[in-house]
Every structure is written in C-alpha cells, then in structure tokens.
PLY file of the C-alpha trace (Angstrom):
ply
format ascii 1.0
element vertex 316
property float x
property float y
property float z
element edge 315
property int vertex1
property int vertex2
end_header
13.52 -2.98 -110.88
17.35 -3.34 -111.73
19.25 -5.43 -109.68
21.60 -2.90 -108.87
18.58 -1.20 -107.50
17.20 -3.71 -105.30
20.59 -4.04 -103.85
20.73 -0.48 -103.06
16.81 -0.78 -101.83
18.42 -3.63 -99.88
21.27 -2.43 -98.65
19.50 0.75 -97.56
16.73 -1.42 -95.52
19.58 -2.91 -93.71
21.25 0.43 -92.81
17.72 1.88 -91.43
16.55 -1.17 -89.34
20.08 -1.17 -88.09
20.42 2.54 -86.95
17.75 2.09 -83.79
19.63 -0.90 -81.93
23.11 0.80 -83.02
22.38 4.00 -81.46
20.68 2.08 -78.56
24.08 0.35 -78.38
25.92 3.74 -78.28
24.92 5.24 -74.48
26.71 5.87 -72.90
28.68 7.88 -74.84
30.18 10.09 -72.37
30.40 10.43 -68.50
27.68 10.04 -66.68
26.97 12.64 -64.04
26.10 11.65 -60.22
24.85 14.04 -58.11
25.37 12.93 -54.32
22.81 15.04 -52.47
24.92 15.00 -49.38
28.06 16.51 -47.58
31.11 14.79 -48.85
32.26 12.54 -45.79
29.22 11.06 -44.64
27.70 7.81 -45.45
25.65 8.54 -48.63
28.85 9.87 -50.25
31.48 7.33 -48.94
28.99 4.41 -50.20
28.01 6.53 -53.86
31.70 7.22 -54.16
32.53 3.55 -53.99
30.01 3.09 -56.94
31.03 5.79 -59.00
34.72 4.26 -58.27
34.02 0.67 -59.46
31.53 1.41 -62.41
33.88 2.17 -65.08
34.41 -1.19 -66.08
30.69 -2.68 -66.17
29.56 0.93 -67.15
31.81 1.52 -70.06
32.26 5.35 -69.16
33.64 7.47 -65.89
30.93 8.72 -63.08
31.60 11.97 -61.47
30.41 12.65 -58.59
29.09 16.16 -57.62
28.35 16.95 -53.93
25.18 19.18 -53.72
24.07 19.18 -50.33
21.17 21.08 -48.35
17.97 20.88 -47.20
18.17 17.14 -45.79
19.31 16.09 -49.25
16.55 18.03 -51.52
18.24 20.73 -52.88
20.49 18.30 -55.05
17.63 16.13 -55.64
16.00 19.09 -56.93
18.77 19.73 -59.26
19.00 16.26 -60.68
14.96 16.36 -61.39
15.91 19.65 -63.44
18.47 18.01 -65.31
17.78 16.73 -68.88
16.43 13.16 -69.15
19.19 11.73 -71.25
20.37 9.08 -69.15
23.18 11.35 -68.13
22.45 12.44 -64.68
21.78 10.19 -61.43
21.08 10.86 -58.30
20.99 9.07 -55.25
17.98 8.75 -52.64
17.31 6.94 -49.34
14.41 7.29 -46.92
15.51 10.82 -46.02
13.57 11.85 -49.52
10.46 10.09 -47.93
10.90 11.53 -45.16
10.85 14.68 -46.37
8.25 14.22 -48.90
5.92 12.67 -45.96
6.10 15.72 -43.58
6.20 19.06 -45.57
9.93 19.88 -45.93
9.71 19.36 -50.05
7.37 18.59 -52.89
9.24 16.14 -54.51
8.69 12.87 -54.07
10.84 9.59 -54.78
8.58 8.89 -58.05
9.26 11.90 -59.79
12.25 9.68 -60.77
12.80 7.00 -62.45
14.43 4.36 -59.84
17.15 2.07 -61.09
19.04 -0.07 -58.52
18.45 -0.25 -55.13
22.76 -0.98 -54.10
23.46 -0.72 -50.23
21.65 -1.21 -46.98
23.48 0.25 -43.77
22.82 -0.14 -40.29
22.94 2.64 -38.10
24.07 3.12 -34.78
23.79 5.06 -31.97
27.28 6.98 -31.23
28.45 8.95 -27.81
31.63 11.17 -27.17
33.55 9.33 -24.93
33.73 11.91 -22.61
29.94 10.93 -21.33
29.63 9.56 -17.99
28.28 6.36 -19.44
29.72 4.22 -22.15
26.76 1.62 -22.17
23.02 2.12 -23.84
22.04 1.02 -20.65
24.30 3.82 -18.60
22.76 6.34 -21.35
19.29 5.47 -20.16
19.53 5.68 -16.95
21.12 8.93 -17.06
18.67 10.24 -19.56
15.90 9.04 -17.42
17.33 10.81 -14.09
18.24 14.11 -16.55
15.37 14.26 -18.98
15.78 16.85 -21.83
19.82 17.49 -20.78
21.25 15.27 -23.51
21.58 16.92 -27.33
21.39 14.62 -30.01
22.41 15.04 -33.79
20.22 14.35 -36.65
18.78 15.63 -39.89
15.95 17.36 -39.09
12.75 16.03 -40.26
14.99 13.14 -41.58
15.63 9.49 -41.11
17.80 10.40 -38.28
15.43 12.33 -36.38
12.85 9.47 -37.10
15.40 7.18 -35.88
16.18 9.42 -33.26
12.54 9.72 -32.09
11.99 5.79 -31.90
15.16 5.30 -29.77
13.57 7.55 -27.66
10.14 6.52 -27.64
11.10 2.94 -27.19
13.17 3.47 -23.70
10.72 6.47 -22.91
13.18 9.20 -22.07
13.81 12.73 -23.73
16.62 14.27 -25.31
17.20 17.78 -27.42
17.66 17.80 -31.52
19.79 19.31 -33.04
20.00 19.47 -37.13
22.79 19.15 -38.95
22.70 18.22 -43.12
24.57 14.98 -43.20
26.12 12.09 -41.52
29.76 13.46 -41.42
28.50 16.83 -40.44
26.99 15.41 -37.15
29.70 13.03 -36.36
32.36 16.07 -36.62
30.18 17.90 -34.20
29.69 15.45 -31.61
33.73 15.05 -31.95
34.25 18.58 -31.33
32.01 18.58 -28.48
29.69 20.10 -29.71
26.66 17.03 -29.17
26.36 14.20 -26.30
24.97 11.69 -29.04
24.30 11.75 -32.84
22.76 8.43 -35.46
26.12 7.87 -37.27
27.14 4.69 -39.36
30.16 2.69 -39.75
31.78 4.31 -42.56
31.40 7.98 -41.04
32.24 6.98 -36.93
33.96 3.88 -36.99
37.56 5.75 -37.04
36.57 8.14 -34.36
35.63 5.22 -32.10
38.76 3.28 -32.74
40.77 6.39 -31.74
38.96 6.73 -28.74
36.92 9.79 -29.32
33.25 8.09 -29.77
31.60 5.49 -28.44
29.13 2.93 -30.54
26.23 2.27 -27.56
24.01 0.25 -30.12
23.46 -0.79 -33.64
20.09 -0.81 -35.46
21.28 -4.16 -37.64
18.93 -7.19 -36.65
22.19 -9.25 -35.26
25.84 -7.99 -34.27
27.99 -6.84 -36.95
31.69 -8.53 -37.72
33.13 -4.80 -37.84
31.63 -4.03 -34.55
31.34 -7.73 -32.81
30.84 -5.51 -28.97
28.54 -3.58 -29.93
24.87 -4.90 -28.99
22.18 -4.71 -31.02
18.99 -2.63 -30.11
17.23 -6.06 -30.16
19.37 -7.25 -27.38
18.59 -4.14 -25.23
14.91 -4.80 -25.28
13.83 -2.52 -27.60
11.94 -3.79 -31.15
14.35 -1.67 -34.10
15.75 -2.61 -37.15
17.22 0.83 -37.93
19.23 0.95 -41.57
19.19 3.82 -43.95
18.99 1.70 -48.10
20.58 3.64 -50.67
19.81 3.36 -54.59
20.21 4.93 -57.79
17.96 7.29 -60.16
17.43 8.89 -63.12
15.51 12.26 -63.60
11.82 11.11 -64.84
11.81 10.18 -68.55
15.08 9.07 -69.10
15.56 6.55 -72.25
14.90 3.03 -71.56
18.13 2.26 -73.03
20.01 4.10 -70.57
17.97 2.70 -67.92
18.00 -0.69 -68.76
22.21 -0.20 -69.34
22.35 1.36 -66.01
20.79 -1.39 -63.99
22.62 -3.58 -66.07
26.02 -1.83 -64.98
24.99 -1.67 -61.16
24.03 -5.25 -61.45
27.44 -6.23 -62.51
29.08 -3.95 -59.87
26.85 -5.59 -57.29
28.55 -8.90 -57.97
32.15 -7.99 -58.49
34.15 -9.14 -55.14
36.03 -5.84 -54.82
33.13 -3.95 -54.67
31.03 -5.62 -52.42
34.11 -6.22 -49.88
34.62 -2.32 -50.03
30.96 -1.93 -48.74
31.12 -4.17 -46.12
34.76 -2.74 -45.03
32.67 1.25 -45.24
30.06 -0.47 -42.37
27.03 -1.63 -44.81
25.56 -4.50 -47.43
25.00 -4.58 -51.18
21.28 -5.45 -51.25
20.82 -4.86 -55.28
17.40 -4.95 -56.36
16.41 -3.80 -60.49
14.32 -1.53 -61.90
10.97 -3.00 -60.77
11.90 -4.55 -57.54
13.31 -1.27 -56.24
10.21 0.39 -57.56
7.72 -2.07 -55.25
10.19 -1.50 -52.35
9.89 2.63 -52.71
5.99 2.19 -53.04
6.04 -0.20 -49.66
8.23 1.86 -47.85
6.69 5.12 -48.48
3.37 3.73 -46.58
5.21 2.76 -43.89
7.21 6.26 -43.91
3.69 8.40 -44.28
2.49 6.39 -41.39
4.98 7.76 -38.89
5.43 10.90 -40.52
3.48 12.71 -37.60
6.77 11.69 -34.82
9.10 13.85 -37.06
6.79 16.90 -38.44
8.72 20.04 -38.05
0 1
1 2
2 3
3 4
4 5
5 6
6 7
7 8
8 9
9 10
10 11
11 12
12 13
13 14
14 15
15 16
16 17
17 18
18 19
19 20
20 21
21 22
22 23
23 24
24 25
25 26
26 27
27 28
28 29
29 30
30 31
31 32
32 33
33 34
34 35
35 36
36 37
37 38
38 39
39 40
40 41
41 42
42 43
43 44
44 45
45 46
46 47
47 48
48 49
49 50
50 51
51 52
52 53
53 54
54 55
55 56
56 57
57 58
58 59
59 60
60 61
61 62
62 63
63 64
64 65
65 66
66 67
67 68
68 69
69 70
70 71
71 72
72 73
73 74
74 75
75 76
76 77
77 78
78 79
79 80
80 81
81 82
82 83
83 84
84 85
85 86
86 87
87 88
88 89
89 90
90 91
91 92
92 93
93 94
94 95
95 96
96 97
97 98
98 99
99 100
100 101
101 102
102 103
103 104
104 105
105 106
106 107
107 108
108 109
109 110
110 111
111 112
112 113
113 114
114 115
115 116
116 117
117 118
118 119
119 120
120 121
121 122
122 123
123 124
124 125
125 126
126 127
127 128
128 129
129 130
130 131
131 132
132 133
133 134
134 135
135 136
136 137
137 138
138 139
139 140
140 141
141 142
142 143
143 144
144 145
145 146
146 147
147 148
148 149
149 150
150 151
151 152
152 153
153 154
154 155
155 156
156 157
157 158
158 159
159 160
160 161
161 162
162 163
163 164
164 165
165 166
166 167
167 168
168 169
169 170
170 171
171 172
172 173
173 174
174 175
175 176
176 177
177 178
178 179
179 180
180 181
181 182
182 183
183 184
184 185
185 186
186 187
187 188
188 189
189 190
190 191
191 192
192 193
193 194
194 195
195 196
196 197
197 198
198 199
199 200
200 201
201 202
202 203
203 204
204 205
205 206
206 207
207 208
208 209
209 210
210 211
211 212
212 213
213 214
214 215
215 216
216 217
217 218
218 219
219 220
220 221
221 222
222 223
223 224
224 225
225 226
226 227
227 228
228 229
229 230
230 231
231 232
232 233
233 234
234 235
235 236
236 237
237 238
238 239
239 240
240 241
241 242
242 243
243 244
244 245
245 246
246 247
247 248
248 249
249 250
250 251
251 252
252 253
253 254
254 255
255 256
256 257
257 258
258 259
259 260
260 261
261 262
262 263
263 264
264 265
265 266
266 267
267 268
268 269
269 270
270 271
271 272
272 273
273 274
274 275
275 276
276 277
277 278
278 279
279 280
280 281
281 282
282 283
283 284
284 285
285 286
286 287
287 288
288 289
289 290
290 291
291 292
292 293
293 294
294 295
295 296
296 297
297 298
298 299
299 300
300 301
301 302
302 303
303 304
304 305
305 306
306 307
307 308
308 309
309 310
310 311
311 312
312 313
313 314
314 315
C-alpha cells in the first residue's frame, strides 16, 4: 500500500471512530421541550418554571415550558409518553402519577419513563379562608368534630391531595367533604373566592394570599417549622404522625438516548448546585433534594409500594 494511501486509510479511521462521541457531543442541539402536566400557577409549574429558567447555562439550550393540564396531571403525561424519544421532550411527575396509577384513574405508570433527576421536595400545608371561625388546627378540629361532614376541602381527586387530605382526617378522626379541582393554584383560587373552607396548598401557590390576609396556614406537613412560615406548627407538634411533601423530578419519554440522558442529569445536577437556583426554591416554599438517574429510580420503585399500599383511602 502507498503511503498516500495509508494516510487516507488513516485519516479516514480517525474521522469514523470520531463521528460517534462527536455526535454524542452534539445534543442538545435545539430546545428542549418541557411539558408541565399542571395548571400554570400552582406548585408543579412555579417550581418546573424555575428549572426551565436557570437551565440554559448548564444545559447549553432554552427549555420551554408547555402547560398541559387535566386529569390529575395524566393527560400531559400522556402526551409526553407519545412524544418521540429523542431526548427532546421532558416531563415532570410527582406522587400524583402514583397515585393515579395505584387506584384506577390511568394506565400509565411512572416507569414507562425514563426518570432523570429527582430536583425539589415541598412541604405542604393545610390552608383556611380567613373568614372561618377558627384560625388554629386545633379551632378547625374542634369545629369539625362538633359539625362533621360541614367543612369542604380542596384536592385533586384521587391525588396526593386527597391522600393527604384523607390522613389529616383520619389522624384527628373527623370528616369533611372533597371537592376536586386539577391543580394547586386552581384550589387555592377557589378557597379565595369562597368557594372552599380548606384546601392542601404549598408555599409558592398560598403564601401571598396568607400574607394579604385572605388565607390562613393551620399546619405544615414539613418534619420541623419552616423559616418562611416560623408560626406555623408542624402536624408533628399537633399530635398527629405526618410528614406530608409532594417531590418533584424530571423525565424523559421511555427510550430516550443515553446521551441525552446522561447530559440531562448532568445539566440538573449543575442547576441543583448553583446558589441562585436553589435560593429561588427555597424563596417558592420547597428544597432541592437532587438525586441522578439511578437514585431517583430506587426512590420511584420504594415509593410506589408505599403509594399501592394506601391506595384503597383514595379509590374513586
């Protein structure tokens, strides 16, 4: 062989061993899609917006974000397991798809995706219109207890909510009425308007409401008092046993490249550690609690036992 033709055999080796980790290299190559399954305003989408806001940077590309609620957060779940898996598309889940999975409401389940990055943890409280006669979890009690089945409370049916809802209940034995509503913000609006006595709400979706005077936080489910609400009691400190927090994370429609997995957790890890970010969290009521690819995996697979367990107290 000529040397000019081993150095085009060469050359051409080079190129062709090259062209997998280059193209590897090149996602993503355009924005990345997020699909919040949820009502803009509420929790889920005031915590996926901050990480679509902040990802540019570690992500290399924008992240819209695409409301697509219904159906206690299926129907854009259902979309994003539709979508090609190209690494373009994520989605968002949180026990709600558990939930749902565990008593009937959809077929999908959490692993028909691919799960990335567990990102935020946030407590949830117990909220009141202020125009109650009782601004205490101990005043709502008693008057549930003397009035059993007259207060309404706002959830997402067949939900985390209405699971929450349901252990609230069970743990200071008194009864109260459901009432379904999509999302986080959708429920907190109502029980503004009047429309509810009580509703599960978070930080990022109440907290205004309650420092203008309109709602009332009676208890959180966080395991200790929370800086942003440092007068609000804890569950715990009521007497009741709950550690009530809705944990958000990020996937990808099943079969999506490892590439674009592995450069998505890799992105989310980054975010998780940038100060910005994680003080925006904590300002929106909740905690960065990043776990990767595997670790989030184990914690869906533990929690959905737990979830199918108690899937009997919220079966429609």
């Amino acid at each position: 062989m000529s040397l000019l033709k081993s150095a085009a055999l060469g050359l051409g080796l080079a190129l062709a061993a090259g062209a997998v980790p280059a193209a590897a290299q090149d996602y993503p190559e355009r924005p990345v899609e997020f699909i919040v399954p949820w009502s803009p305003g509420g929790g889920s989408d005031t915590l996926m917006r901050l990480v679509a806001n902040n990802i540019e940077p570690y992500l290399g590309v924008e992240m819209p974000v695409i409301n697509m609620p219904g159906v206690g957060g299926t129907v854009g779940l259902q979309e994003a397991s539709r979508r090609e898996a190209n690494g373009y598309t994520i989605s968002q889940v949180h026990e709600g798809l558990l939930a749902a999975t565990a008593t009937g409401l959809t077929e999908l389940a959490w692993d028909d995706f691919d799960p990335i990055a567990l990102m935020t943890s946030s407590p949830q409280y117990l909220v009141a219109s202020a125009d109650q006669p009782f601004d205490t979890l101990q005043g709502m009690v008693d008057y549930a207890k003397e009035n059993p089945g007259d207060l309404t409370i706002g959830v997402t049916l067949g939900g985390v909510p209405h699971l929450h809802a349901a252990m609230i209940a069970e743990a200071y034995d008194i009864e109260w009425r459901y009432v379904g509503y999509e999302g986080t913000g959708e429920r907190i609006r109502a029980l503004v308007g009047g429309n509810l006595d009580l509703a599960i709400g978070d930080i990022s979706s109440a907290l205004q409401f309650v420092e203008n005077g309109d709602l009332v936080f009676l208890a959180t489910g966080a395991p200790e008092r929370l800086e942003q609400t440092p007068d609000v009691p804890t569950f715990m400190e009521e007497g009741a046993d709950l550690d009530l927090a809705i944990t958000r994370g990020i996937v990808m429609p099943k079969g999506s490249p490892e590439e674009a997995r592995d450069t998505m957790e890799q992105a989310l890890m980054e975010l998780s550690e940038d100060e910005t970010f994680v003080e925006q969290v904590n300002n929106a009521g909740a905690e960065v609690a990043f776990r990767g690819q595997d670790d989030y995996t184990a914690y869906l697979s533990n929690l959905n036992d737990t979830v199918e367990r108690l899937a009997e107290v919220i079966a429609p």
